[in-house]
DRENDO-1510 file (C-alpha; in Angstrom, 1 decimal, always signed):
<recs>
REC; n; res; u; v; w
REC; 1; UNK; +48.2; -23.1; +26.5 .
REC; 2; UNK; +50.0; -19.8; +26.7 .
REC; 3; UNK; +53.2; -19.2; +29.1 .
REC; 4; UNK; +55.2; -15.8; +29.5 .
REC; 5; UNK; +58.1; -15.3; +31.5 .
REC; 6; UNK; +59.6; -12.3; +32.4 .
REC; 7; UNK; +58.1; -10.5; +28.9 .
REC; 8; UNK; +59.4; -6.9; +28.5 .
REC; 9; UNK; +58.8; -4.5; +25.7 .
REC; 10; UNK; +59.9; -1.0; +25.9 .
REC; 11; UNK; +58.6; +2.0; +23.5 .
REC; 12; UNK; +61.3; +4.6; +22.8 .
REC; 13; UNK; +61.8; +5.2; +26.6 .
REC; 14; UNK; +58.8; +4.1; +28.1 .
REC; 15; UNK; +58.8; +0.5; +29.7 .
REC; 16; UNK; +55.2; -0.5; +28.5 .
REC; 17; UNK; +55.9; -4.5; +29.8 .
REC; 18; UNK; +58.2; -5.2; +32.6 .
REC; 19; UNK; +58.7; -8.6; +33.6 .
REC; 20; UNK; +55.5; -10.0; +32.6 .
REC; 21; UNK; +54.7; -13.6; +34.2 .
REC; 22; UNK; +51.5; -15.4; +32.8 .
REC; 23; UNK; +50.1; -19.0; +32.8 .
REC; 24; UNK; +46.7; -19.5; +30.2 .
REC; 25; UNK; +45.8; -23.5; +30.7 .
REC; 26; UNK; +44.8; -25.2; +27.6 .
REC; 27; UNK; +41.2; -24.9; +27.0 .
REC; 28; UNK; +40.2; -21.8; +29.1 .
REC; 29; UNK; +38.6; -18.4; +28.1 .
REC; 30; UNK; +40.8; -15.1; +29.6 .
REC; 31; UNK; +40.0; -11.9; +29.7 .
REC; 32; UNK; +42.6; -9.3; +30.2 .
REC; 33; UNK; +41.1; -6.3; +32.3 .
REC; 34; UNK; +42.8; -3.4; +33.8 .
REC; 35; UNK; +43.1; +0.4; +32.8 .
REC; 36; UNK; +44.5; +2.1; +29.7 .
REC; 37; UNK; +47.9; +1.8; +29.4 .
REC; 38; UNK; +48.2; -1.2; +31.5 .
REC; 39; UNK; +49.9; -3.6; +28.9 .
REC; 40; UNK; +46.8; -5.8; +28.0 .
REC; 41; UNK; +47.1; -4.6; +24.5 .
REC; 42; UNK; +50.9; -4.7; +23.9 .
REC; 43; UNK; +51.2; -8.2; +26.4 .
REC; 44; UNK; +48.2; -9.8; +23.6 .
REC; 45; UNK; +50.4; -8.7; +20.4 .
REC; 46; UNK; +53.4; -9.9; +21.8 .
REC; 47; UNK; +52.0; -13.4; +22.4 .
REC; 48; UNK; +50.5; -13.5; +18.8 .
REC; 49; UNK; +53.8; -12.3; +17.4 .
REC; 50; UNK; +52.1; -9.1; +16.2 .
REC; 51; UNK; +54.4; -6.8; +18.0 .
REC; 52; UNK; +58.1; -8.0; +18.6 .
REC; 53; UNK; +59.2; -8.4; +22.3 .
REC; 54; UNK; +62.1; -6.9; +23.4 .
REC; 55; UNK; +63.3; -9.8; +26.3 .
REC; 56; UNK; +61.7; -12.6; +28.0 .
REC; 57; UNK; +60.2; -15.9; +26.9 .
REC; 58; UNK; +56.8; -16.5; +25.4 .
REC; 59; UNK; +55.3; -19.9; +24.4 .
REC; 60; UNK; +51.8; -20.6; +22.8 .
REC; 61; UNK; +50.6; -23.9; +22.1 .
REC; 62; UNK; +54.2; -25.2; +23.0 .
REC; 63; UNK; +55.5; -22.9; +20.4 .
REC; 64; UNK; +57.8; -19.8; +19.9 .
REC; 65; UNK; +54.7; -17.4; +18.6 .
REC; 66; UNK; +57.4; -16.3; +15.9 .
REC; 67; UNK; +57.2; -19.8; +14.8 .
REC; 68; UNK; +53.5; -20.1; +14.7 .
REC; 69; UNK; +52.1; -22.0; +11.6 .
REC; 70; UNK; +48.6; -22.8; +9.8 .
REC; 71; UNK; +47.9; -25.8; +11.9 .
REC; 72; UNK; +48.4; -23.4; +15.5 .
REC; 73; UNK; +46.4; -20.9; +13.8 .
REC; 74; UNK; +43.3; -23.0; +13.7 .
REC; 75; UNK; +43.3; -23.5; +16.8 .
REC; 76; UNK; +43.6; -19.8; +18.4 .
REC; 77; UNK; +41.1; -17.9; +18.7 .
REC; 78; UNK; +41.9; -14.2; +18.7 .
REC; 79; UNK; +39.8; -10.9; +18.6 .
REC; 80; UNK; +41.2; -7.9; +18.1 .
REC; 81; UNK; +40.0; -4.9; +20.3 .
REC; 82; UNK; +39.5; -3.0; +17.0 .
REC; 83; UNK; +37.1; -6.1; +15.5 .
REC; 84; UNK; +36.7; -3.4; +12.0 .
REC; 85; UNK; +34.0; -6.1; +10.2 .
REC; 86; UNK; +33.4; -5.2; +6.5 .
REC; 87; UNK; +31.0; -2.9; +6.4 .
REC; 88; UNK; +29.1; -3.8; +3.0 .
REC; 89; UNK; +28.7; -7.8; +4.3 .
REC; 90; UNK; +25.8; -9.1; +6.0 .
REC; 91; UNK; +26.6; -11.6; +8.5 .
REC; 92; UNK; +25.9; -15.0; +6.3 .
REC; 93; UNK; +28.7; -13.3; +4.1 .
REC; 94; UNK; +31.2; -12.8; +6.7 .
REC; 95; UNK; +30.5; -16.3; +8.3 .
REC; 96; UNK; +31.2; -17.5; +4.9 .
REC; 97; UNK; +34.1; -15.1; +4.1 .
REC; 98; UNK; +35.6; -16.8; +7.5 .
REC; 99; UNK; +34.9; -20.2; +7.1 .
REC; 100; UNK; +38.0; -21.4; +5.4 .
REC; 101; UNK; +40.1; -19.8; +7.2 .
REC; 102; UNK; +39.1; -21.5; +10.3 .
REC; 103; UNK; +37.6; -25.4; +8.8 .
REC; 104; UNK; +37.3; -27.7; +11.6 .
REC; 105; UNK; +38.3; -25.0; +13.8 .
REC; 106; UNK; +36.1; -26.4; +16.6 .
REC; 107; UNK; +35.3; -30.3; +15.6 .
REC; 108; UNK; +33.5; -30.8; +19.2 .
REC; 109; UNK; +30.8; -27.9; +18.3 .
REC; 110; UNK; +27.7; -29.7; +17.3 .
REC; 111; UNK; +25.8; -28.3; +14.4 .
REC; 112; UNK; +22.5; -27.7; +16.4 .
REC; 113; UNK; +24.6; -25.5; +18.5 .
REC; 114; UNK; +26.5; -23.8; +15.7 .
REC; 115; UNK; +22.6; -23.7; +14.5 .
REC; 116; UNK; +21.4; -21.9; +17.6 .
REC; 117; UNK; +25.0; -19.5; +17.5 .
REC; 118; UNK; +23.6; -18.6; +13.5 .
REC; 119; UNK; +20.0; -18.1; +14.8 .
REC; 120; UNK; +20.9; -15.6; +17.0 .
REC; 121; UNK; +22.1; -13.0; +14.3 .
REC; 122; UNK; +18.8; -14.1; +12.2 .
REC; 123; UNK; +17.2; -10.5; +12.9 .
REC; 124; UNK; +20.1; -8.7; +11.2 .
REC; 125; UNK; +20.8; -11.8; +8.2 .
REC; 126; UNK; +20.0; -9.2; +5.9 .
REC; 127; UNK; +21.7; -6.0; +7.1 .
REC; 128; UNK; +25.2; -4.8; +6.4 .
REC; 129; UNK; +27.6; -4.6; +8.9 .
REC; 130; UNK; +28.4; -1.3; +8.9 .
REC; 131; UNK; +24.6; -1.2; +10.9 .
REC; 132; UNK; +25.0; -3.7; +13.4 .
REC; 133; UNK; +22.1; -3.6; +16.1 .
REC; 134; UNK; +24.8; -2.1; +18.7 .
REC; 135; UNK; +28.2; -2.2; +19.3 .
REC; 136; UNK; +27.5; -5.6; +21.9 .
REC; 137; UNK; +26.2; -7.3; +18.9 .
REC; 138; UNK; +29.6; -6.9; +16.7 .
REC; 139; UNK; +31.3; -7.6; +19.1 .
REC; 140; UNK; +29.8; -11.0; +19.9 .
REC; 141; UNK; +29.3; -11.7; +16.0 .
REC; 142; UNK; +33.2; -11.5; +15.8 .
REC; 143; UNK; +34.0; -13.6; +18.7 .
REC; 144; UNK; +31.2; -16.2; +17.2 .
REC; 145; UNK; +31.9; -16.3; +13.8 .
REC; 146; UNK; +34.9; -19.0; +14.0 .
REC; 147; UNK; +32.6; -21.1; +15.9 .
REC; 148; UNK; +29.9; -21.0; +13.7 .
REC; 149; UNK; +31.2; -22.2; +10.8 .
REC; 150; UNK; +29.5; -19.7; +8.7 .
REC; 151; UNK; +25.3; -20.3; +7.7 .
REC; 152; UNK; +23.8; -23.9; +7.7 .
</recs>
């Protein structure tokens, strides 16, 4: 669960968040959608403690995000927008470069799923990432690969 309350954040004199008032329930996918320059960016830093706020109140999980620890982190999942892969991995590598760093991340995933989620980047198993099939495809790979678990 994510709540923000009255977030603000301010860049030199520009007022990029002002009075920002969100509710995220536990459990539910978001998507953030609006035009450049609209705060989507700064709001999502803010909440993973990337960025500092300059007022309001921000809680993730029940916690400060400034107080976030290993055991919240496994259970956010975050893209960035900028989702740079390693270029000279192929995706079984990257699904194992990621694998510790999310364990159990999703205990109620069953393995013929994460199966079918693996089988889906079969076709490019052997390519690096630097070529990815399109830019749709890396993208999905790095929403996926926490789920996944890495190769079976």
């Amino acid at each position: 669960m994510i709540t923000i309350r009255g977030l603000q954040k301010h860049f030199g004199r520009t007022d990029a968040l002002r009075g920002v008032d969100l509710e995220i329930p536990q459990g539910k996918v978001t998507a953030f959608l609006g035009p450049n320059g609209a705060g989507k960016t700064t709001t999502i830093k803010c909440a993973m403690n990337l960025i500092e706020r300059d007022a309001g109140e921000i809680s993730v999980l029940d916690t400060d995000p400034r107080e976030l620890g290993p055991e919240h982190w496994r259970r956010i999942g975050y893209v960035s927008e900028n989702r740079i892969l390693p270029g000279w991995m192929t995706v079984p590598k990257l699904l194992d470069y990621v694998r510790p760093m999310y364990g159990d991340r999703w205990p109620g995933l069953r393995e013929e799923d994460a199966g079918r989620l693996r089988a889906a980047f079969e076709d490019e198993a052997a390519l690096p990432l630097a070529r990815p099939a399109d830019e749709g495809r890396a993208a999905l790979l790095a929403c996926l690969s926490p789920a996944t678990g890495g190769p079976g």
